[in-house]
PLY file of the C-alpha trace (Angstrom):
ply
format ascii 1.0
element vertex 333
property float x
property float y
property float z
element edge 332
property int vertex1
property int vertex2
end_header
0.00 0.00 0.00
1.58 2.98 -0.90
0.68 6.51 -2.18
-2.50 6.99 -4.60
-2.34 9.35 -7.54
-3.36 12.29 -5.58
-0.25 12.11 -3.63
-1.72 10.83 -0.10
-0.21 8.12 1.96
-3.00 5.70 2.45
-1.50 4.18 5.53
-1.63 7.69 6.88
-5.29 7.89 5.91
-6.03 4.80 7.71
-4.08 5.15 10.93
-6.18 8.47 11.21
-9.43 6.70 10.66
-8.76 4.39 13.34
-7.52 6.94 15.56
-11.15 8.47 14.94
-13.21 5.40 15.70
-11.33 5.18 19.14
-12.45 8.72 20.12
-15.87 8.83 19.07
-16.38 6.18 22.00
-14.56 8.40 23.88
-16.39 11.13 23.39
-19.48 9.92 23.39
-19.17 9.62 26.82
-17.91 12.90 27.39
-20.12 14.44 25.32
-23.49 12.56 27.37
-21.73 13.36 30.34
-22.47 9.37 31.41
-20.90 8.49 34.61
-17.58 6.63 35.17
-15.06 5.20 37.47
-15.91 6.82 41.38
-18.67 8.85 39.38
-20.60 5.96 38.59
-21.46 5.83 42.29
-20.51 1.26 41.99
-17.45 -0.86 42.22
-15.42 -0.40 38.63
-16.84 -3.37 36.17
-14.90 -5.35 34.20
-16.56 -3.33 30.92
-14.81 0.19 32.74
-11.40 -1.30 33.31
-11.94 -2.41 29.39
-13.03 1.24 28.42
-10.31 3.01 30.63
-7.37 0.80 29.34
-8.25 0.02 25.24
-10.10 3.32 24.19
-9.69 6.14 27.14
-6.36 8.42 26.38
-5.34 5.09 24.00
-6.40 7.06 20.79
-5.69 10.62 21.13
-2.02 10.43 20.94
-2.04 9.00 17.39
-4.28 12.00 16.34
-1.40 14.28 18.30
1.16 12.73 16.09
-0.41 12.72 12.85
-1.66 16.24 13.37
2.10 17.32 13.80
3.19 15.08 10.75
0.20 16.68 8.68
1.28 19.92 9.33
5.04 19.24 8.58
3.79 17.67 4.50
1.55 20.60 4.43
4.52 23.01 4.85
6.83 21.46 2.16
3.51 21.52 -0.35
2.88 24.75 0.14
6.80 25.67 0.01
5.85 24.36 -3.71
3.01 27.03 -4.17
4.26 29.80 -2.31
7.13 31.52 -1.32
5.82 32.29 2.23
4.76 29.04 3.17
4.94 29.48 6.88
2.06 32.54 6.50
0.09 29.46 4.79
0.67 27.03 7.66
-0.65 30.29 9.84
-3.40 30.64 7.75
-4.35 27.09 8.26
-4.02 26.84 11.82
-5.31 30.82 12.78
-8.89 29.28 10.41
-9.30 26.11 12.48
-10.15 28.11 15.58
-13.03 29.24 14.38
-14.01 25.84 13.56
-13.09 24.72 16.72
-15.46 27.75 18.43
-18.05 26.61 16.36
-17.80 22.55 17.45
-17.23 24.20 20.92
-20.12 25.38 21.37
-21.58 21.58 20.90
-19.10 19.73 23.34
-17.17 22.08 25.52
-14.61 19.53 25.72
-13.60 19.40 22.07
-9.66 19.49 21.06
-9.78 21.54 17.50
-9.46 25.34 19.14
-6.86 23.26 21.53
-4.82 21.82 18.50
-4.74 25.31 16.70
-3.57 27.36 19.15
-1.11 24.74 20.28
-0.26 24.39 16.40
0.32 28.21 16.07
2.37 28.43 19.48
4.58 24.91 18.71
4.54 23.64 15.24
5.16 27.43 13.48
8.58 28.25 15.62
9.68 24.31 15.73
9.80 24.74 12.09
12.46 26.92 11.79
14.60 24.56 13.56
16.67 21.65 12.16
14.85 18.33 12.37
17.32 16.75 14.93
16.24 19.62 17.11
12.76 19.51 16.61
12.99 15.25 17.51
14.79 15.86 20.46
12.58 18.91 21.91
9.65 16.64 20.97
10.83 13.43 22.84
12.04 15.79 25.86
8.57 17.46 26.02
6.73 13.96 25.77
8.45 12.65 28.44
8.14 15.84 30.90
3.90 15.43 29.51
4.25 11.63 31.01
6.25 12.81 34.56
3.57 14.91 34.95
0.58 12.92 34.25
-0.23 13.01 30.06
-3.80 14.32 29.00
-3.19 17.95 27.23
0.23 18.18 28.47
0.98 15.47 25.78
0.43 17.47 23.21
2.92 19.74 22.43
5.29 16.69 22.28
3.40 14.50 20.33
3.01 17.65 17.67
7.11 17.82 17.34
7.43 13.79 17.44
5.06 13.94 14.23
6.63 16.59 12.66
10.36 15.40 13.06
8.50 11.82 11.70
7.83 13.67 8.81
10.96 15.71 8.57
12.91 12.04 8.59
10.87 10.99 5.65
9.58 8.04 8.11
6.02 8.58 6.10
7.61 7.58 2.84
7.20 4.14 1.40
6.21 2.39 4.68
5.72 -0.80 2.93
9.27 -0.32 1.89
10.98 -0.14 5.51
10.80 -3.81 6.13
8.99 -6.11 8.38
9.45 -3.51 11.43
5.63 -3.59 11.90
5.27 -7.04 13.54
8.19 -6.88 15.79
7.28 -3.25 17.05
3.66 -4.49 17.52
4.71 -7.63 19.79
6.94 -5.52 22.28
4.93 -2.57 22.86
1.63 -4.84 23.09
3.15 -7.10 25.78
4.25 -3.64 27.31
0.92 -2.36 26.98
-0.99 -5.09 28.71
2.10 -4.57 31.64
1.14 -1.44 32.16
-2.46 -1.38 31.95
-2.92 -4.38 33.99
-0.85 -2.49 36.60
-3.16 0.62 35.88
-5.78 -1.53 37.15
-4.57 -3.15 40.25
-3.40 0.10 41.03
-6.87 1.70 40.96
-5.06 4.85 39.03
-7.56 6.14 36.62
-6.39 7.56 32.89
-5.33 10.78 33.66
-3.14 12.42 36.37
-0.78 9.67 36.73
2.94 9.00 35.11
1.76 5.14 35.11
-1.61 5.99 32.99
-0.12 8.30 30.43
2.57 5.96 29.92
0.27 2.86 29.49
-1.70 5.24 27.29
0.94 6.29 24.85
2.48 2.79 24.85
-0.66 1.32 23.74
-1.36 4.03 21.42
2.27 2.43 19.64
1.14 -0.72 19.98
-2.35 -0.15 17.70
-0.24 2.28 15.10
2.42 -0.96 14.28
-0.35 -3.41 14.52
-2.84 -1.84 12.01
0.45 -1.43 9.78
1.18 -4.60 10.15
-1.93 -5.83 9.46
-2.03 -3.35 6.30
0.84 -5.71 4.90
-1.39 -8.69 4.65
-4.68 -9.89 3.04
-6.68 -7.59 5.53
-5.22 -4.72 3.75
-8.25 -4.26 1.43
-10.93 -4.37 3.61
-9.39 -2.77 6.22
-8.12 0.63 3.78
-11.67 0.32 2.22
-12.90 1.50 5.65
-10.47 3.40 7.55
-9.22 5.25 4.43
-11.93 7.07 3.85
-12.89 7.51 7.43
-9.09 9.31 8.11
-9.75 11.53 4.41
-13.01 12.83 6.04
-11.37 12.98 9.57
-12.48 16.36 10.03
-15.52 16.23 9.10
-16.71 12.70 10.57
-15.06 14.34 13.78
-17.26 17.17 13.53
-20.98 15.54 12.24
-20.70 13.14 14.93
-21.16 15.51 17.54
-24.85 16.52 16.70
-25.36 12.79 16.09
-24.22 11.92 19.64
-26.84 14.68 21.38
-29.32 13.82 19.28
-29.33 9.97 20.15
-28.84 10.81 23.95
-32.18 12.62 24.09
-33.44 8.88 23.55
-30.49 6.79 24.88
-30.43 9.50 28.38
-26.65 7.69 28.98
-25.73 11.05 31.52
-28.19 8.71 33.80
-26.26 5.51 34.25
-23.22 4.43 33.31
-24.09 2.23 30.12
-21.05 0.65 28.16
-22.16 -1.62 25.81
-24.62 1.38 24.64
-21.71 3.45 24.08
-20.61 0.29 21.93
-23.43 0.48 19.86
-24.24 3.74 19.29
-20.55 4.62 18.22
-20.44 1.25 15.71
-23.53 2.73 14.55
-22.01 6.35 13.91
-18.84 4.94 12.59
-20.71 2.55 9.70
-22.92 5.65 8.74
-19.89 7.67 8.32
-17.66 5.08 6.41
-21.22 4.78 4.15
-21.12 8.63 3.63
-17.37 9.19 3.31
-16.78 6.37 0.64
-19.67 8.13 -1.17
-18.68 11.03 -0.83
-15.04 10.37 -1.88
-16.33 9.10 -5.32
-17.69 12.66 -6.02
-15.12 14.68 -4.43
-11.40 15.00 -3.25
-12.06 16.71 0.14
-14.77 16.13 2.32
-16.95 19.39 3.11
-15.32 20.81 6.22
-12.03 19.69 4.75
-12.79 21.41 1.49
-13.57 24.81 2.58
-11.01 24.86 5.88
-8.36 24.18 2.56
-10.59 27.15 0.68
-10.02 29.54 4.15
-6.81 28.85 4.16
-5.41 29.40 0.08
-8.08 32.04 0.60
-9.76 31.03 -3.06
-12.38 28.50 -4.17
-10.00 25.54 -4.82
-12.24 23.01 -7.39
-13.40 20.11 -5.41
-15.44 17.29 -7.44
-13.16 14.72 -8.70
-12.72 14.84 -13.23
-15.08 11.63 -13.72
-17.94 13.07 -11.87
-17.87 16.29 -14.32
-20.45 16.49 -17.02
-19.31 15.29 -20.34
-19.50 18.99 -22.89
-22.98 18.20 -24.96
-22.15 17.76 -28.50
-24.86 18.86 -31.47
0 1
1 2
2 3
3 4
4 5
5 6
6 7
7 8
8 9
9 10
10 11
11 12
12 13
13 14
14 15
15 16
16 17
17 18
18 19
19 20
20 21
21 22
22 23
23 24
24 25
25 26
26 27
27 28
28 29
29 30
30 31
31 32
32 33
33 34
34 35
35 36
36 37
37 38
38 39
39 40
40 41
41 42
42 43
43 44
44 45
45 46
46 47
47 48
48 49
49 50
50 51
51 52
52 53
53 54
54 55
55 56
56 57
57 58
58 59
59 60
60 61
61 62
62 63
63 64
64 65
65 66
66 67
67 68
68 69
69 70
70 71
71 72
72 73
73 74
74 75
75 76
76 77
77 78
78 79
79 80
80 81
81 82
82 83
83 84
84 85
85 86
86 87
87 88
88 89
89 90
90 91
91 92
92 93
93 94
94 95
95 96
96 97
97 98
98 99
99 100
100 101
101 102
102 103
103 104
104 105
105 106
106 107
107 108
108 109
109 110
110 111
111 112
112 113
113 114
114 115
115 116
116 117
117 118
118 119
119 120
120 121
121 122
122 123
123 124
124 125
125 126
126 127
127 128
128 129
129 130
130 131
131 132
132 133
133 134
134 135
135 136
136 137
137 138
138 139
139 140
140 141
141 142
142 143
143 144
144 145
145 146
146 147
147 148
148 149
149 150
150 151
151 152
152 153
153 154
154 155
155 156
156 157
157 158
158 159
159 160
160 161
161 162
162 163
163 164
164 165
165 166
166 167
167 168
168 169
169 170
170 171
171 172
172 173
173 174
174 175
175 176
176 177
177 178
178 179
179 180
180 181
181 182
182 183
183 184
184 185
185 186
186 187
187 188
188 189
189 190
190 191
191 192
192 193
193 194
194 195
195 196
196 197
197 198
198 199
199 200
200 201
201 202
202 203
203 204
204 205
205 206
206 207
207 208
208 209
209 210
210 211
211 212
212 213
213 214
214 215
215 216
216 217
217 218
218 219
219 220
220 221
221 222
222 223
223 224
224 225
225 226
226 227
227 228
228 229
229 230
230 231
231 232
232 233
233 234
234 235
235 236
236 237
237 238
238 239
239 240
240 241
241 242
242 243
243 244
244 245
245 246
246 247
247 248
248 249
249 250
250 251
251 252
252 253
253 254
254 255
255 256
256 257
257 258
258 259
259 260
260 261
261 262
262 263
263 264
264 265
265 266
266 267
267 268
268 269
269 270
270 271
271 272
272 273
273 274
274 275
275 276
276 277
277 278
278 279
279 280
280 281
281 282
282 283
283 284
284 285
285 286
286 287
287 288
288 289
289 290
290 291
291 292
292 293
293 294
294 295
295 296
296 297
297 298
298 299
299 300
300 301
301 302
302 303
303 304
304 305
305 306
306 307
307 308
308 309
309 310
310 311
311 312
312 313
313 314
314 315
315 316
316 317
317 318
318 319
319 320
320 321
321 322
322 323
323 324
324 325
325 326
326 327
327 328
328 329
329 330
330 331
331 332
């Protein structure tokens, strides 16, 4: 699996689409407010140990790290297109906050207006600096975010670790690196089910804790070699057919399924209980509608809709959007 006509990395496409189906769950049950942990007001189940160590803080810091390493390819294309490519990268980041006030308005605890002003603050000065610099400030602040407990503090690290990834080229040809995948995967999963299972006999919950953010970023690893892995077999088609166009409408999906979750609580009430396998459902649910729509969409059009005009904010111009087979064929008399 390599890169399509258009340029994009596939496996980049799909490691962002499974980054999004992780966080829907998780923010489903932010978003309904539903009870968890010493909230719940009961004894942690065996289903909250499940949510707290495979989906809560697991999937966020593969978003962190592709939303560095986006930002790093979008600077060298628009170094192509411009000769002030750094006022383009601004331009980009300085128009996501108002998409982020906009989706803030709809869950309060949304990370857009978070990720574009950390963006503007960390990813605009770290690229003036040489790419050894930028890896080492990035694995320096990471490991100060996991000292002092992970969550938000994360993400200024994660931003530089994805830009120096890019900056080393690590995104190109990633069939072409060998069989790194599978080895990578069976370390940091056996490290990952360390850590979480001492998460959980330590009664530490995700957040506030050197253990937790450790056993979150470590298992956050684990699922980014794994799905690559897994990209370099027979599951590679039905897997990209999926998560591809899921990651290409990140953005969007990200967005719509906000107003999907609050609609389906005013029926599903989950603020009133905790309800896990509920959560399950509905986001499996969300997630199939939105691989339905994005494939569809993607067969009309290169960028989904909040993709396409965040892209039109930022060049400032009405960049063309539907794809040369879906435009009318010139009537001939």
């Amino acid at each position: 699996m390599t890169a399509p006509e258009d340029g994009r990395v596939r496996e980049i496409d799909a490691l962002r689409g499974l980054a999004l189906c992780g966080i829907l769950f998780v923010n489903i049950v932010g978003i309904t407010g539903m009870p968890t942990g010493p909230d719940a007001g009961a004894a942690p189940s065996l289903r909250h140990h499940a949510y707290e160590t495979l989906l809560h803080q697991r999937f966020f810091p593969i978003f962190c790290m592709l939303f560095g390493l986006g930002f790093a390819l979008f600077l060298g294309a628009a170094a192509r297109r411009t000769r002030h490519p750094r006022l383009a990268l601004l331009a980009r980041l300085g128009f996501l906050i108002p998409i982020g006030l906009v989706h803030q308005a709809l869950q309060p605890r949304e990370v857009l207006l978070v990720y574009a002003v950390a963006g503007i603050v960390v990813l605009l000065p770290a690229s003036f600096l040489p790419r050894a610099a930028t890896l080492i400030a990035g694995l320096a602040a990471t490991a100060a975010a996991l000292f002092a407990g992970g969550g938000a503090w994360l993400i200024p690290g994660l931003f530089l670790l994805g830009m120096a990834a890019a900056q080393y080229g690590l995104h190109r040809g990633l069939d072409r690196h060998g069989r790194w995948e599978a080895p990578v995967f069976g370390v940091t999963a056996v490290l990952a089910v360390a850590l979480n299972t001492w998460q959980i006999r330590s009664g530490t919950e995700p957040s506030g804790s050197p253990l937790a953010a450790t056993a979150g970023v470590v298992t956050a690893i684990a699922y980014t070699s794994g799905l690559l892995a897994l990209l370099r077999t027979t599951a590679r088609r039905p897997l990209g057919a999926v998560l591809e166009p899921l990651g290409r409408m990140a953005l969007t999906n990200y967005v719509v399924a906000t107003p999907a979750v609050i609609a389906a609580d005013q029926v599903l009430r989950l603020g009133e209980a905790p309800r896990y396998g509920t959560v399950m459902a509905l986001g499996v649910a969300i997630l199939i509608a939105s691989a339905a729509v994005s494939m569809a969409w993607l067969r009309r059009f290169r960028h989904g809709p909040v993709e396409w005009v965040w892209r039109c904010l930022t060049w400032w111009s009405l960049i063309p959007n539907r794809t040369p087979s879906t435009r009318p064929a010139p009537v001939r008399g």
